[in-house]
C-alpha positions in Angstrom: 129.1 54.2 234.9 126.9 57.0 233.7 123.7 58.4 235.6 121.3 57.2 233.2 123.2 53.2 233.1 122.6 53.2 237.0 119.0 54.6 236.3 118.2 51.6 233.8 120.2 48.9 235.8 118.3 50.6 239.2 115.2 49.9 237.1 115.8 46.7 235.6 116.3 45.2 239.3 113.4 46.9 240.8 111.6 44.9 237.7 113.0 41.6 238.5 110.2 38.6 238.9 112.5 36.8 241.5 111.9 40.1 244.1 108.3 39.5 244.1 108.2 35.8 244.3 111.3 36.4 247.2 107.7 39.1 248.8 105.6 36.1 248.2 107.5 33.5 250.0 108.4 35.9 252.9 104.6 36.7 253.3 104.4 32.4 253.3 102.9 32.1 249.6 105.2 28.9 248.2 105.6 28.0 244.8 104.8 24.2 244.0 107.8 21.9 242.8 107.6 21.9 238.9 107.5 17.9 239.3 105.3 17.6 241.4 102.8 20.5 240.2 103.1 18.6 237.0 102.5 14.9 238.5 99.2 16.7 240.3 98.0 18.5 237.3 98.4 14.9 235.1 96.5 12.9 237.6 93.3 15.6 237.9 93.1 15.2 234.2 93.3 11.5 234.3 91.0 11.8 237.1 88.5 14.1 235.3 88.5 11.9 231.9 87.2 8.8 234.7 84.8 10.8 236.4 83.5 13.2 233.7 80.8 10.5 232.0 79.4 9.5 235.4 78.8 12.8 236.8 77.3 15.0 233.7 79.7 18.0 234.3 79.5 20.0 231.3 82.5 22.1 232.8 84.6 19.0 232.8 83.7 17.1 229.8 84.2 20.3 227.8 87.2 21.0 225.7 89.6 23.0 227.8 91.1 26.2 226.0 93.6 25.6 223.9 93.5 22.2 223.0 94.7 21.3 219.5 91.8 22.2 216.6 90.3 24.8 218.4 90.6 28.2 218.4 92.4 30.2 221.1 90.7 32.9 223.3 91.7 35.9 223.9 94.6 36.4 226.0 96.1 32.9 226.2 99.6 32.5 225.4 99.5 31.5 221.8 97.6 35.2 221.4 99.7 37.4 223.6 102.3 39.5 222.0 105.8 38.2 222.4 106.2 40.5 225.6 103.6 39.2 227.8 104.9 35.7 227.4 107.4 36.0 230.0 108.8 33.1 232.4 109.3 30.1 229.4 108.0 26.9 229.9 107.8 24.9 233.0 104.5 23.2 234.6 101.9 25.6 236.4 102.2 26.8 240.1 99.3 24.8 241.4 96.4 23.2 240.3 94.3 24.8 237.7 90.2 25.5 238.3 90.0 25.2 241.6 90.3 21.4 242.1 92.9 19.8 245.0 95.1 17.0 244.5 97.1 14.9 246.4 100.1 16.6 247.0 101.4 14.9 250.3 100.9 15.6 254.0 104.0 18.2 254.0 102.4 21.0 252.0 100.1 23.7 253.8 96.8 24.7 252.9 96.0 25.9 249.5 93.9 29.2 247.8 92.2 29.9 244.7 92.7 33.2 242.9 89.9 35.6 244.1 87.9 36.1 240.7 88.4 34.4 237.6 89.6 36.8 234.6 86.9 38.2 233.2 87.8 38.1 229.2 89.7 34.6 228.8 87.6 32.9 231.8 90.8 31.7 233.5 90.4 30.5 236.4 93.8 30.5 237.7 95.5 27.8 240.2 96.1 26.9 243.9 99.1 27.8 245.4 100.2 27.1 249.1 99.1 29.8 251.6 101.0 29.1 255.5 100.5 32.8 256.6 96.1 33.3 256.5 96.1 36.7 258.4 98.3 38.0 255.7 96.0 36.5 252.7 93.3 37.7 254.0 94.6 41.5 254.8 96.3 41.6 251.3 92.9 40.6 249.6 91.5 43.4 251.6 93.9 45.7 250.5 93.5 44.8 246.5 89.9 45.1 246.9 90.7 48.9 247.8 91.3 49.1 244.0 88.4 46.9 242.6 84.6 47.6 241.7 83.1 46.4 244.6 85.3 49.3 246.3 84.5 52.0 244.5 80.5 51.1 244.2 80.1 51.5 247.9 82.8 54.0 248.3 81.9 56.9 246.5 77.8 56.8 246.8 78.8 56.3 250.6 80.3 59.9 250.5 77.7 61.5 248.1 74.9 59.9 250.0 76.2 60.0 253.8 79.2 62.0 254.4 79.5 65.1 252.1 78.7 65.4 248.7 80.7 68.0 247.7 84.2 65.6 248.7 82.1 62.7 246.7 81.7 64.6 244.0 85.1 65.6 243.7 86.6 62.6 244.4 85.0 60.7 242.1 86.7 63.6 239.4 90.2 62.7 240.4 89.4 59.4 240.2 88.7 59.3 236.8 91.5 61.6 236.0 94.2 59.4 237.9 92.7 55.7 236.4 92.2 57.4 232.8 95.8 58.5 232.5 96.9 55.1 234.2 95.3 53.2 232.3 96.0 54.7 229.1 99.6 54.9 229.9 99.9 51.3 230.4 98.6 50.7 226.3 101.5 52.6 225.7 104.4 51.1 227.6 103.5 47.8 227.3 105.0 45.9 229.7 104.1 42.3 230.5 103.2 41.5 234.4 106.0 39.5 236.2 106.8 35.9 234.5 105.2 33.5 236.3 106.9 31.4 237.3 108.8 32.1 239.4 105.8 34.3 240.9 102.5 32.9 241.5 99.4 33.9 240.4 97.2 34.4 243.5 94.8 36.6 240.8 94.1 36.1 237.6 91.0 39.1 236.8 93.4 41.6 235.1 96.2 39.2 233.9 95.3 40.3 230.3 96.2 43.7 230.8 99.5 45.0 230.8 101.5 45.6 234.3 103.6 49.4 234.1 101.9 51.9 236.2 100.1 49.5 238.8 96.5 51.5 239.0 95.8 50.1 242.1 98.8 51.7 243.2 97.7 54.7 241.5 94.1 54.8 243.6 95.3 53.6 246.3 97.5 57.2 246.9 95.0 59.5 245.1 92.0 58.6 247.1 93.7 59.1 250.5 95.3 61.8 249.7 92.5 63.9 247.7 90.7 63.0 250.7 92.6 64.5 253.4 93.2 67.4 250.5 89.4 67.8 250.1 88.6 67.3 253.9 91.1 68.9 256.2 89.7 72.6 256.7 86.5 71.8 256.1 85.6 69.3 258.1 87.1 69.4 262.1 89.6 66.6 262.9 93.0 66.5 263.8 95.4 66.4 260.8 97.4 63.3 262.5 94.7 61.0 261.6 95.3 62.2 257.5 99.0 61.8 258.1 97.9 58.4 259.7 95.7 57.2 256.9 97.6 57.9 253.8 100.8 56.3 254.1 98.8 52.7 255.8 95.9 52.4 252.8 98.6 53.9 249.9 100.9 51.0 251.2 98.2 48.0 251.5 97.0 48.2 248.6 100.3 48.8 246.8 102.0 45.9 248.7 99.2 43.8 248.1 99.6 43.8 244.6 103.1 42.2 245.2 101.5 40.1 247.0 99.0 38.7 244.7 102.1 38.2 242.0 100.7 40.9 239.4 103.2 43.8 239.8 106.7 44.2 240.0 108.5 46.5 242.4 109.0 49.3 239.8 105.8 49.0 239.0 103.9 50.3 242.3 106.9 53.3 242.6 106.0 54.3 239.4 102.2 54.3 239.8 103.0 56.3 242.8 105.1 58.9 241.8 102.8 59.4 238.5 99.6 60.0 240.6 101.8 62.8 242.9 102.5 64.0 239.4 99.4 64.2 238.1 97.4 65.4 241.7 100.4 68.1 241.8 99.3 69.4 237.9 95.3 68.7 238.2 94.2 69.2 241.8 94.1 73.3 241.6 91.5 72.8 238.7 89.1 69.9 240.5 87.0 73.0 242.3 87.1 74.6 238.7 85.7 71.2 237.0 82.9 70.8 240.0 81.2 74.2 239.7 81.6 74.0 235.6 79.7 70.6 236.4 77.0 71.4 238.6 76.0 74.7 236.6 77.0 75.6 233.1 73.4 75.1 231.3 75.6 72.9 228.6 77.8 70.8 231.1 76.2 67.6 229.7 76.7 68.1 226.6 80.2 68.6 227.2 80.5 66.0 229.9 79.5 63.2 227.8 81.0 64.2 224.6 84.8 64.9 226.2 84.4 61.1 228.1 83.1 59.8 224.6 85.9 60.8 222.9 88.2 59.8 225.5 87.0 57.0 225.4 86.9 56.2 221.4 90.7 57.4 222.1 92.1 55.0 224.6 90.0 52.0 222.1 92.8 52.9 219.3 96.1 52.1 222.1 96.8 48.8 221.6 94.4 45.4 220.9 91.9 43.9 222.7 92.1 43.6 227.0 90.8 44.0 230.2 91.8 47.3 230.2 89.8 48.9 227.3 87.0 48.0 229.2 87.7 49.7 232.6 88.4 52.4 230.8 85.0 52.8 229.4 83.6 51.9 232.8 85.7 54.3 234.6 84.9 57.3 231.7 81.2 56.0 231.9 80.7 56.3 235.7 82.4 59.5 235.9 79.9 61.0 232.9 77.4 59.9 235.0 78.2 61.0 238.0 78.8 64.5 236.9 75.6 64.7 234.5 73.8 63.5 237.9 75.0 66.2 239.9 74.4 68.9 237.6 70.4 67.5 237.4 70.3 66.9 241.1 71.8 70.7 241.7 69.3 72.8 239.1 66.7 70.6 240.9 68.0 70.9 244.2 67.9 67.5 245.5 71.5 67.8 247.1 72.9 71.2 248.5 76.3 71.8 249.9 76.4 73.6 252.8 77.3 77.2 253.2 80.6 78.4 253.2 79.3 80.6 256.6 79.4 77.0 258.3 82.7 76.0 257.6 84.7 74.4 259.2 81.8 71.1 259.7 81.7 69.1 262.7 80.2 65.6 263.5 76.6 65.9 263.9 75.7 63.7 267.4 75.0 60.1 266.4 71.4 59.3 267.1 69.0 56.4 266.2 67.2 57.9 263.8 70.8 59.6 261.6 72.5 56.2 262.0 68.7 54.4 260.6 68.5 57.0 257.9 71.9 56.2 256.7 71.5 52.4 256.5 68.3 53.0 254.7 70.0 55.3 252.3 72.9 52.8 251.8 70.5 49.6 251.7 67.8 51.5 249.0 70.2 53.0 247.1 72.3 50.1 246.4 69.4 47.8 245.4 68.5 50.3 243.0 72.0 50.9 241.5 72.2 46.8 241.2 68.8 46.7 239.8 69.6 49.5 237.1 72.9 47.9 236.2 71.5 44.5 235.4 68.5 46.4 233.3 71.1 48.2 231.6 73.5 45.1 230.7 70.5 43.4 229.4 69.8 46.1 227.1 73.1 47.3 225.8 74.7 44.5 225.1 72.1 42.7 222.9 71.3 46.0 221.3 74.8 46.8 220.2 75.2 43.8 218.5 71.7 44.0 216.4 72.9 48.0 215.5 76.3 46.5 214.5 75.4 43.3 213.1 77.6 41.0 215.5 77.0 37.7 216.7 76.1 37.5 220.8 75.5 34.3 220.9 78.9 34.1 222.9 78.8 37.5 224.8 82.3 37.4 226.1 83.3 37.4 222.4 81.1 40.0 221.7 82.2 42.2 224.1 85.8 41.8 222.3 84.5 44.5 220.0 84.9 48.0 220.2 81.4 48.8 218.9 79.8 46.1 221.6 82.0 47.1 224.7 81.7 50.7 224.4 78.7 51.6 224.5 77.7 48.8 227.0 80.4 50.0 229.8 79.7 53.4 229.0 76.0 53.5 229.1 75.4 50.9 232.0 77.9 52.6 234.3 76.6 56.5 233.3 73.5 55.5 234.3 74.6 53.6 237.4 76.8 56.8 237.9 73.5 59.3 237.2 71.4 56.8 239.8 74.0 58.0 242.7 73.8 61.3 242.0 70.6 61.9 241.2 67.8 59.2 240.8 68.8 57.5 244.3 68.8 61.1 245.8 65.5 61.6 244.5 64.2 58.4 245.5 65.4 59.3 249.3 63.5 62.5 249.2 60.4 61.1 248.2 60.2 58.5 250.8 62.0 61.0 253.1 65.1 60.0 254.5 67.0 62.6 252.6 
C-alpha cells in the first residue's frame, strides 16, 4: 500500500461519524432508539394538533417547515446539496423544539441545543445528557469560539489589559477565521451524518464542517497571546505552556462533543492555523503600525476587507458562513479604523519601549472600580450601537436594492442585504472599542 492510500484511508477514518458519536456516548450523550424517538416525536404532534386551538400558540398552530405546498427554507434537506445530506433516513435523535415526551422512567435527563440556527430557525432536538459537568464544561469550551466570546474578549484587552496585544490580536483573528472560513466554501464537506451523532447544536449546521474554526481560534488566540505577551509583560512562561494546550483542546474537543465536527476536522483546523501563524505572525507588528499611522490606513482598511469580503460572497451559495465572514471582516475594519482615530487623537497610548518588560500594577479599589466601569459602560454602549445599526442597515439595504423585508431572515439571504448590514453594524461596533468607548472613558474620566 502506497503512502498517499494510507494518507486517504488514515483520513477517511479520522472522518468517520461513528468516532464522534463513540466521543459522545463516552462523554454520556446517548442517542434515542429510532422507535422510540419516532413513537415520541408522533405523539407531541398528536399532542400539539389537541392542544394547539385551546392555547392560541401561533408557534404551534403554524405550518412547520417543510410540510407539503410550502416552500423550503434555506438549509433544510430538500435544499442542501447532495453532500450535506449525510446519514439517510431514520427518525430524529430526540424531540424537536424543545418539547419532552414521555420516554419512560429509564432514560436520563434531556438538553436542548444551545442556540437555535440562526438562517433556517431550527431549533434542533433533546438528546439524553447522564454526565452534566461535562455538558456544561464543553458548552464553555464552544463558547470560546462564539460572539459572545469574542465581544467581551477583545474590548477586555483593548480597554483593561494592553491595547497594543488587543489590537494585535484582534488582526490574527481576522486573518485565521477569514482564511478558515473561506477555505471551508471550498472544500465543501458536510458536518458528520447525524445520525449516528447527535446534534447537541444546531447555530452553524448550515455551514460546511472541514477546517473546524473554532478549532482554528481556539489555538490562534492562545498562542498569539503568549506570542504577543511573553517578554513584554513579566510572568513565568509555564503558565503560557500551561494555557495553550488546555483552552486549544476544550474548545476543539468540545466541538466533538456537540456532534458538529469530525476528528479530521479539528487536526486540520489546527495544523492550518500553525501554518498560517508560522507565515503571517512576523508581519502582524508590520500591519499594526501601517494601522495606527499611515494618513491613508482607512481607506485601505476598509477597501481591502470590502473586497474580501465581496470575494468570499462568490465561494459557494447561501449559509451561515457568508455572514461571519462579513461580521468577522466588518469588526476587524473597525477595529483597526478605530485605532488609527484613537492614536492621531491620542486617546490610547502604548507604553514606552524604555518600560518594557510590564509588571502587574498593585490591585487597589479604585483600578479594580475603574475597570468594571470601563467594562459595564463600554458594553452598554457597544449593545446600544449595534441594535441602532441593525435597525438601520438592514431596512436601508433593502429600499437601495429594492428587496422585500417583510421577512428579514429571507432578506438577509441576499448578498446585497447581508453585506452591508454585517459589515457596517460590526465596523462600527468594532470603531466603538477602539475609539468612541475610549473617548467616552476619558470624558467621564476613568481612562
Amino acid at each position: 500500500m502506497s503512502l498517499r492510500q494510507r494518507l486517504a484511508r488514515l483520513a477517511s477514518c479520522l472522518q468517520d461519524p461513528q468516532k464522534v458519536a463513540r466521543f459522545q456516548q463516552l462523554c454520556g450523550v446517548e442517542a434515542l432508539p429510532s422507535g422510540s424517538a419516532a413513537a415520541a416525536a408522533d405523539r407531541r404532534e398528536d399532542d400539539e394538533k389537541a392542544e394547539a386551538p385551546l392555547t392560541g400558540d401561533s408557534r404551534r398552530r403554524g405550518r412547520q417547515p417543510g410540510a407539503s405546498g410550502g416552500s423550503q427554507p434555506p438549509g433544510s434537506d430538500l435544499n442542501q446539496c447532495p453532500a450535506k445530506l449525510g446519514g439517510g433516513g431514520g427518525a430524529p435523535n430526540g424531540v424537536r423544539n424543545g418539547l419532552a415526551a414521555e420516554l419512560g422512567p429509564a432514560l436520563p435527563r434531556r438538553v436542548g441545543t444551545l442556540r437555535r440556527n440562526s438562517l433556517t430557525g431550527e431549533e434542533g432536538k433533546l438528546a439524553p445528557v447522564s454526565n452534566w459537568p461535562l455538558y456544561y464544561l464543553f458548552s464553555f469550551g464552544t463558547e470560546l469560539g462564539n460572539e459572545l466570546f469574542y465581544v467581551t474578549f477583545f474590548p477586555f484587552w483593548i480597554w483593561n489589559l494592553d491595547p497594543l496585544v488587543g489590537r494585535r490580536l484582534v488582526i490574527i483573528w481576522v486573518l485565521v477565521m477569514y482564511l478558515g472560513q473561506c477555505t471551508k466554501d471550498i472544500i465543501r464537506w458536510p458536518r458528520p451524518a447525524s445520525p449516528p451523532v447527535v446534534k447537541l447544536e444546531v447555530f452553524y449546521n448550515s455551514e460546511y464542517s472541514m477546517p473546524s474554526t473554532h478549532a482554528m481560534s481556539g489555538t490562534a488566540i492562545p498562542i498569539s497571546m503568549v506570542l504577543l505577551t511573553y517578554g513584554r509583560w513579566q510572568y513565568p512562561l509555564i503558565y503560557g505552556l500551561i494555557l495553550i494546550p488546555c483552552w486549544c483542546s476544550l474548545v476543539s474537543l468540545s466541538r466533538i462533543y456537540m456532534g458538529m465536527h469530525s476528528i479530521l476536522d479539528i487536526i486540520a483546523g489546527f495544523l492550518y492555523t500553525i501554518l498560517i501563524l508560522a507565515v503571517f505572525y512576523p508581519f502582524v507588528d508590520l500591519i499594526d503600525n501601517f494601522n495606527q499611522t499611515h494618513t491613508y490606513a482607512p481607506l485601505v482598511i476598509i477597501g481591502l476587507h470590502l473586497a474580501l469580503g465581496i470575494f468570499s460572497f462568490t465561494l459557494d451559495t447561501w449559509s451561515t458562513s457568508r455572514g461571519d465572514t462579513a461580521e468577522i471582516l466588518g469588526s476587524g475594519a473597525g477595529i483597526a479604523c478605530g485605532s488609527h482615530v484613537s492614536y492621531n487623537m491620542g486617546l490610547i497610548l502604548d507604553p514606552s519601549l524604555d518600560l518594557l518588560p510590564l509588571t502587574r500594577p498593585p490591585m487597589t479599589v479604585t483600578l479594580f472600580g475603574k475597570a468594571i466601569l470601563r467594562i459595564l459602560i463600554g458594553m452598554t454602549f457597544i449593545i446600544i450601537v449595534r441594535h441602532v445599526m441593525k435597525k438601520i442597515t438592514i431596512p436601508l439595504a433593502c429600499k437601495v436594492f429594492s428587496i422585500p423585508c417583510d421577512d428579514v431572515r429571507k432578506a438577509r439571504q441576499h448578498m446585497e442585504v447581508e453585506l452591508p448590514y454585517r459589515y457596517i453594524t460590526y465596523g462600527m461596533v468594532g470603531f466603538s472599542i477602539t475609539c468612541l468607548a475610549p473617548y467616552i472613558f476619558f470624558f467621564i474620566g476613568i481612562s
